[in-house]
RODO-2510 file (C-alpha; in nm, 4 decimals, decimal comma):
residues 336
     n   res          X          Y          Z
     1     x     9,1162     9,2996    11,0788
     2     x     8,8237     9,4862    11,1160
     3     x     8,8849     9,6947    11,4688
     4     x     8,6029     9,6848    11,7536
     5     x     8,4973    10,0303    11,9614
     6     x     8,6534     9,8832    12,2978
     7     x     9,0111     9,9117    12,1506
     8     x     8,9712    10,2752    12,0698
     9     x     8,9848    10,6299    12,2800
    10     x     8,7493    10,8418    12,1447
    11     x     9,0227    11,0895    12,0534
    12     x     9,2417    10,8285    11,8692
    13     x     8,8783    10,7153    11,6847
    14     x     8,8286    11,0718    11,6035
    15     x     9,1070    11,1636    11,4634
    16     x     9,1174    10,8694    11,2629
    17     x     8,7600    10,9523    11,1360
    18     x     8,9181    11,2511    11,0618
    19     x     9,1486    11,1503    10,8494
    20     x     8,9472    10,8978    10,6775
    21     x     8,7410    11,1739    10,5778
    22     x     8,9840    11,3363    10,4020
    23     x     9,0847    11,0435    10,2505
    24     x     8,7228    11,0010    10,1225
    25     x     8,6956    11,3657     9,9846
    26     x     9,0534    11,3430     9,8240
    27     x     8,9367    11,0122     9,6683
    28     x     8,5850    11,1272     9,5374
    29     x     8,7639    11,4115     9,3671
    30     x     9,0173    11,2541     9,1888
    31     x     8,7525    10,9803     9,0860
    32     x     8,6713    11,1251     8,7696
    33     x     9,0283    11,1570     8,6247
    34     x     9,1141    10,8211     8,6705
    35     x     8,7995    10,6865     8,5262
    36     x     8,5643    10,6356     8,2295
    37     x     8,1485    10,6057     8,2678
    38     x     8,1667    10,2558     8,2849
    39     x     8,3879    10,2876     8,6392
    40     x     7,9854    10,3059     8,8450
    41     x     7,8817     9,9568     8,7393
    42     x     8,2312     9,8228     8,7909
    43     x     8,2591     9,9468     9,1227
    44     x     7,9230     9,8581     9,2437
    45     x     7,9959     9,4800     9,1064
    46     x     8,3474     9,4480     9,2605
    47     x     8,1968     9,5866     9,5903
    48     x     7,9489     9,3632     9,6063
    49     x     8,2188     9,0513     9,5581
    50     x     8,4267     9,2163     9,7695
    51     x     8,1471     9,1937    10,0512
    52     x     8,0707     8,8302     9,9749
    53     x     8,4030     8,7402     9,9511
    54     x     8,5208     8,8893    10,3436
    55     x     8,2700     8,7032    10,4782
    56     x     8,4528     8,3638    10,4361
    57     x     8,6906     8,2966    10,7070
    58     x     8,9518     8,0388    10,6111
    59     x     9,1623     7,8755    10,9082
    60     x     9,5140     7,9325    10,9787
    61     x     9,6883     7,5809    11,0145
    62     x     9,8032     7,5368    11,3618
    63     x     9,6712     7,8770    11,5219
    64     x     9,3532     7,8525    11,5958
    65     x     9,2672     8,1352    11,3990
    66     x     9,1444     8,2440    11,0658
    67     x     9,1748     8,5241    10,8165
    68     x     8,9571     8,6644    10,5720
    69     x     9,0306     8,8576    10,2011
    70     x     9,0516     9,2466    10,2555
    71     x     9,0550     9,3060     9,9145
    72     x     9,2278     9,6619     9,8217
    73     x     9,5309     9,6101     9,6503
    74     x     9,3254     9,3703     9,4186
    75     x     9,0260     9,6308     9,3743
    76     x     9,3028     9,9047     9,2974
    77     x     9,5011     9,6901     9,0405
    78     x     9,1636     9,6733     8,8753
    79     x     8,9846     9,9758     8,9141
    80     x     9,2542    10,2858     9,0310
    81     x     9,3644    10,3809     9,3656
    82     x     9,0631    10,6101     9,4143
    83     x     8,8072    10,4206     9,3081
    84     x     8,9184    10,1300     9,4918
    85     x     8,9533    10,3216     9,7529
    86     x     8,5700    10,4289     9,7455
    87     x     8,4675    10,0733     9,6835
    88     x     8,6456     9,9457    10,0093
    89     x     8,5153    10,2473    10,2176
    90     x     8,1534    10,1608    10,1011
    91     x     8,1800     9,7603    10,1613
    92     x     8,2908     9,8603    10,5333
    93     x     8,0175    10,1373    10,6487
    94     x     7,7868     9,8473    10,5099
    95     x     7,9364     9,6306    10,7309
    96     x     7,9520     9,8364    11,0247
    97     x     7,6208     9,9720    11,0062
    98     x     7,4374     9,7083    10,9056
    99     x     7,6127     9,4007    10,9917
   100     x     7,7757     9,5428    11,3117
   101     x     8,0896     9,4273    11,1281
   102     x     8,3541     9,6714    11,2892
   103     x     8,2687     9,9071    11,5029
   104     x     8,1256    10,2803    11,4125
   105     x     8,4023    10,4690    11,6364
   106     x     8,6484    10,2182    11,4672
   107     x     8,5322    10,3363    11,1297
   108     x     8,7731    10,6085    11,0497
   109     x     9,0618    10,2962    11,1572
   110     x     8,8954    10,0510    10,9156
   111     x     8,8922    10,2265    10,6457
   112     x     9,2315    10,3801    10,6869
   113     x     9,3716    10,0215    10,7602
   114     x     9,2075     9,8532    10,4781
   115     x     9,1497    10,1272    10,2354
   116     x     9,3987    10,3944    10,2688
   117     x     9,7149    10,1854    10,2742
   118     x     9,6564     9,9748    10,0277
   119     x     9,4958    10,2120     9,7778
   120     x     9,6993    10,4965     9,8336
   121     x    10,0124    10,3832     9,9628
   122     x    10,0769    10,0416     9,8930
   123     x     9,9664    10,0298     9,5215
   124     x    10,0951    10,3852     9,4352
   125     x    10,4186    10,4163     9,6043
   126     x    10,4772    10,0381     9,5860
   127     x    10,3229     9,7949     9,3353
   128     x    10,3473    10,0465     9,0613
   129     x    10,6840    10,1252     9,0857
   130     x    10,7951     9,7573     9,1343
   131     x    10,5620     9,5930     8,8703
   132     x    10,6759     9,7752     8,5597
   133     x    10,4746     9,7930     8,2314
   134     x    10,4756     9,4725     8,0898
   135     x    10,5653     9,2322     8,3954
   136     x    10,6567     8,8753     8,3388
   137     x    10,5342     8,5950     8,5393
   138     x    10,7696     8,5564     8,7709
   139     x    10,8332     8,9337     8,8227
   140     x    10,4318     8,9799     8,8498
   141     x    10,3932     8,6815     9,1142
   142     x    10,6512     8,8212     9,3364
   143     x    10,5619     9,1865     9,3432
   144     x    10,2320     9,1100     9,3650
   145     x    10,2888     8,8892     9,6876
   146     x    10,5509     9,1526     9,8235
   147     x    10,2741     9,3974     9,7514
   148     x     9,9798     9,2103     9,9042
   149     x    10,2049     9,1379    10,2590
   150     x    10,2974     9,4825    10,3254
   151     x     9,9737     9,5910    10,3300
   152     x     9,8603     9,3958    10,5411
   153     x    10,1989     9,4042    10,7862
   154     x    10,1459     9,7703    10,7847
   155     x     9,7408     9,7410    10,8379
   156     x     9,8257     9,5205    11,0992
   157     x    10,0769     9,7266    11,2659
   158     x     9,8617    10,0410    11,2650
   159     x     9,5842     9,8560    11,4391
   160     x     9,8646     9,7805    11,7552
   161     x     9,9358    10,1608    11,7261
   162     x     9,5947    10,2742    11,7424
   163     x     9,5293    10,0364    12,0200
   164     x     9,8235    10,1580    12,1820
   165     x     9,7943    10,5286    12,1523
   166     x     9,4097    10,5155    12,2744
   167     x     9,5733    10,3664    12,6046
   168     x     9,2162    10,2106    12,7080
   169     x     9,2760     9,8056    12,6947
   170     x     9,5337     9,6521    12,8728
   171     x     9,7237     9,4595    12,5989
   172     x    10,0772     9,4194    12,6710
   173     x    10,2117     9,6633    12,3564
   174     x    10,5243     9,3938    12,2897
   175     x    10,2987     9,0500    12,3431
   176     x    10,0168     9,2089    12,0959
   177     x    10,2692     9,3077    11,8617
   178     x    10,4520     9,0235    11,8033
   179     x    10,0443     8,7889    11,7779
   180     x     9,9286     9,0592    11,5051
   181     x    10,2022     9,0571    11,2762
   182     x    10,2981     8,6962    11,2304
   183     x     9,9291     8,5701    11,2286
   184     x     9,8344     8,8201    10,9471
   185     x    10,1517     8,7726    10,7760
   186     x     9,9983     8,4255    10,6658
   187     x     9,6683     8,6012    10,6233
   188     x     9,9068     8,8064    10,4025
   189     x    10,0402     8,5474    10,1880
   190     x     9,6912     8,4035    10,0843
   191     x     9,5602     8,6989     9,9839
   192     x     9,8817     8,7542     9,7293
   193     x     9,7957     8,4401     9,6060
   194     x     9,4409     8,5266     9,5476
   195     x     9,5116     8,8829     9,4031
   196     x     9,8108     8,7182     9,2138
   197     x     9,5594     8,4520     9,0840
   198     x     9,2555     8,6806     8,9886
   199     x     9,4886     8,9535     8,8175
   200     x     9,6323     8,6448     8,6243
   201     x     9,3143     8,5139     8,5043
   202     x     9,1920     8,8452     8,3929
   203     x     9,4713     8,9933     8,2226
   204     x     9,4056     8,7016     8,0075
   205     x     9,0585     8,6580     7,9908
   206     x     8,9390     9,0303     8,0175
   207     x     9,3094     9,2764     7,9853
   208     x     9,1152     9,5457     7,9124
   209     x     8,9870     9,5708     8,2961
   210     x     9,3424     9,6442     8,3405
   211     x     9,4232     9,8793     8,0316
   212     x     9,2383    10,1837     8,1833
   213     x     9,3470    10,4630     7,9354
   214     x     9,1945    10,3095     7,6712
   215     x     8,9137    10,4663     7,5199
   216     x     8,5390    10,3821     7,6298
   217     x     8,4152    10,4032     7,2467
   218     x     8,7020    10,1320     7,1689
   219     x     8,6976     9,9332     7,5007
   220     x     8,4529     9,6004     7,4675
   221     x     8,1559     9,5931     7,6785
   222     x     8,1571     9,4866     8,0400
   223     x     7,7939     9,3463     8,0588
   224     x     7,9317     8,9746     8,0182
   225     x     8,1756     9,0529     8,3089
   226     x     7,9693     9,2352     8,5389
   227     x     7,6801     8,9871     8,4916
   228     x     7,9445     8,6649     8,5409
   229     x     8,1256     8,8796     8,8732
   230     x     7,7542     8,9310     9,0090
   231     x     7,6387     8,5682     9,0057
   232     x     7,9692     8,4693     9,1341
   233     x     7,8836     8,7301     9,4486
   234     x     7,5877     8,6042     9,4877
   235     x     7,6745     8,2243     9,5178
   236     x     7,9508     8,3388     9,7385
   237     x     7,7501     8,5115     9,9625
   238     x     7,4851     8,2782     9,9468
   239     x     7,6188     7,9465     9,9571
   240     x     8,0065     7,9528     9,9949
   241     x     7,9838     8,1402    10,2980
   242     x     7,7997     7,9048    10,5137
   243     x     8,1447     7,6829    10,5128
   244     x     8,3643     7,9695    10,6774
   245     x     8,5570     7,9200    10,9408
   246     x     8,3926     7,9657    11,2747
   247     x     8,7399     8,0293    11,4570
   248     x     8,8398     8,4076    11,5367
   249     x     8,9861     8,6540    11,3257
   250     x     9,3462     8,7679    11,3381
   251     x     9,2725     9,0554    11,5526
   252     x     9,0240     8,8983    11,8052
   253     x     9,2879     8,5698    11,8418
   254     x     9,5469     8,8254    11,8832
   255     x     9,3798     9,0072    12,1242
   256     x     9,2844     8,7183    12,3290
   257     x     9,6200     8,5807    12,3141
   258     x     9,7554     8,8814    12,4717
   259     x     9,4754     8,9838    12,7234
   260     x     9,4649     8,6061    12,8036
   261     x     9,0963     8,6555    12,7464
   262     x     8,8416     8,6428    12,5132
   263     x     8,5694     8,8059    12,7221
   264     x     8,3490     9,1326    12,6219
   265     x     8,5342     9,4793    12,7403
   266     x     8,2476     9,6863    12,8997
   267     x     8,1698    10,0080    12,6912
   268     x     8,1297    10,3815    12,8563
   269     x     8,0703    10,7157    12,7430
   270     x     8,0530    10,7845    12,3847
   271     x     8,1891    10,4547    12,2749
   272     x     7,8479    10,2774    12,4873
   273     x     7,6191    10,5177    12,3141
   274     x     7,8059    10,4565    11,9520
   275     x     7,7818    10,0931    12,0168
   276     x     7,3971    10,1460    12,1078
   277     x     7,3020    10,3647    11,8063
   278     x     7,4865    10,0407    11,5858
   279     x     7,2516     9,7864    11,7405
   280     x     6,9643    10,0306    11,6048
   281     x     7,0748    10,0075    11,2257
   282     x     7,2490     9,6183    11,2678
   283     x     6,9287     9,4341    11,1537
   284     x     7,1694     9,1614    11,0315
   285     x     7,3899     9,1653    11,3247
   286     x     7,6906     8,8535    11,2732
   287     x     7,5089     8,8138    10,9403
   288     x     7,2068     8,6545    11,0421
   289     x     6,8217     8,7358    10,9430
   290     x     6,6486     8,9808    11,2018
   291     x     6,3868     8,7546    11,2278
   292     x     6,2955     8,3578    11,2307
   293     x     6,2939     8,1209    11,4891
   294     x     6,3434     7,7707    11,3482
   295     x     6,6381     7,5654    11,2930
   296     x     6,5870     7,5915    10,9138
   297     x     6,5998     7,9809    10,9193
   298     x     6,8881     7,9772    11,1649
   299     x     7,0946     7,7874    10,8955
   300     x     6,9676     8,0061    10,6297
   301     x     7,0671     8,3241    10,8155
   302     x     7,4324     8,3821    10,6756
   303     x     7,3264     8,3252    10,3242
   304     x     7,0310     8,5401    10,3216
   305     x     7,1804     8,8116    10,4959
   306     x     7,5200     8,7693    10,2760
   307     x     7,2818     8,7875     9,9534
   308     x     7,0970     9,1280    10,1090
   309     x     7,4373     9,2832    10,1953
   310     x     7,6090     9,2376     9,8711
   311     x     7,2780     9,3755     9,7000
   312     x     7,3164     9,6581     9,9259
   313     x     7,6498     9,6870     9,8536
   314     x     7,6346     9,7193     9,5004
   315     x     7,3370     9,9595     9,4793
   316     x     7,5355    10,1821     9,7825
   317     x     7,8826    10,1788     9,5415
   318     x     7,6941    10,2273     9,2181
   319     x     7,4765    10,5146     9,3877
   320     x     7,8244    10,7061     9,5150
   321     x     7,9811    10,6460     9,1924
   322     x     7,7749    10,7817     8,9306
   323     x     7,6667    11,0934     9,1672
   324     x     8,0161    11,1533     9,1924
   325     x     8,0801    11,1472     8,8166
   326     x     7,7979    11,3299     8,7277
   327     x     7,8989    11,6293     8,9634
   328     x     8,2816    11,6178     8,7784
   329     x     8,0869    11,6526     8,4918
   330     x     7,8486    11,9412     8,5767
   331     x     8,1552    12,1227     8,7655
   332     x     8,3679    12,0710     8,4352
   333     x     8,4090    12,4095     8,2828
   334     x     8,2913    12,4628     7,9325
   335     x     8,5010    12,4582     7,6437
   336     x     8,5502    12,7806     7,4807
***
């Protein structure tokens, strides 16, 4: 669901980076209430999964199409709105500036879509509420499914509004509408069942990744965790991935189905020069290696490029994190 610059006015993209940037500032300065020192690692970790795991496309029987994780109502279950929040933003400007993954006027609409409603609307004013404090099974599965599928109904809706409102593709409004929400309603329903299915597993095997008042002194370490999440990344990223699905998106087979074409929209004005300064920073453009010629390197693009991006990832989220904590600390006034 990550938007491209040729759906977006540069007004509607502005305003949305606009808003995203509040979003961002909001988020980094409620970080430090909602979290304990080891919150850096933990975020940098997750990120990095959370990059290895959107690059694997799984089809969509009997579309055509495919859909990938997106990740934030699972990252805030674990980790807090806000710091879930920061995770997601992170794992897309990676994307978008490195990958080409997304566009850069789109950016303010990606992370909106994919971080702000989940993080801050879905899990709060949703999930929360429904979920109670000590769910059973069959309460848990549902809400967490319910949960998971109106995020990504109302991620999918705001990406028809946006496209809408910037008024500079000619997708029929009704047609495009009624492609995006059914095809990411099943995108929907697997990734309840993969949230539903991690958040299982862990509140078993590690419950206190989802006790977050505890105490750090009394809380167990993380090392084991962190060093068992990063090697799963990895061979994601580096193996797993090559087996994605090569059929398109939700958005781009929505798009197509309602254009009734899958060709390249040209680019002018700000969004040509946006989409120029990308191609300066996208050395692993459609996750490939920038360089190597040979059959063999061609096949070991994705994986190489997945492994480099969720490295990046996790040094990017870690970086943010523990800069952010460290100025809550130094801003903290002194006790008396």
């Amino acid at each position: 669901m990550h938007m491209a610059d040729a759906l977006l006015s540069p007004s509607v993209g502005g305003t949305m980076w606009a808003v995203s940037a509040g979003a961002i500032a909001w988020g980094s300065a409620r970080l430090g209430r909602e979290s304990d020192d080891r919150i850096a690692p933990l975020m940098g970790v997750l990120g990095g999964f959370l990059f290895a795991a959107q690059m694997i496309n799984f089809s969509i029987p009997g579309t055509g199409s495919s859909g990938h994780l997106t990740g934030g109502l699972l990252l805030a279950i674990l980790l807090g709105p806000s710091a879930a929040f920061l995770t997601v933003a992170s794992v897309l400007v990676v994307q978008a500036l490195f990958f080409a993954d997304g566009g850069l006027l789109a950016l303010g609409c990606n992370i909106f879509n994919l971080g702000v409603i989940p993080a801050f609307i879905i899990y709060p004013l949703l999930y929360k509420r429904l979920i109670g404090t000590a769910p059973g099974p069959r309460r848990e599965a549902a809400v967490t499914l319910f949960a998971a599928l109106c995020a990504m109904q109302l991620g999918a809706l705001c990406v028809v509004l946006e496209t809408a409102l910037s008024g500079v593709s000619e997708l029929p409004l009704v047609k495009f509408l009624a492609l995006m929400l059914p095809i990411h309603l099943a995108i929907g329903a697997v990734e309840g069942a993969v949230t539903l299915a991690v958040v299982s597993f862990l509140r078993k095997a590690r419950p206190e990744l989802l006790a977050r008042r505890a105490h750090e002194e009394a809380a167990p370490s993380l090392k084991p965790f962190l060093a068992a999440a990063l090697v799963c990344a990895l061979l994601v990223a580096g193996g797993i991935s090559r087996f994605a699905s090569d059929k398109p998106d939700g958005l781009e087979w929505s798009v197509a189905g309602a254009s009734g074409s899958a060709a390249p929209v040209a680019l002018h004005g700000v969004t040509a020069y946006l989409h120029a300064l990308q191609g300066r920073f996208a050395w692993f453009a459609e996750y490939r290696v920038p360089a190597g010629d040979g059959v063999a390197a061609q096949q070991a693009g994705p994986g190489a490029a997945g492994v480099v991006g969720t490295l990046i990832t996790l040094v990017i989220v870690v970086a943010v994190a523990a800069l952010l904590r460290r100025a809550k600390r130094g801003g903290a006034a002194p006790e008396a």
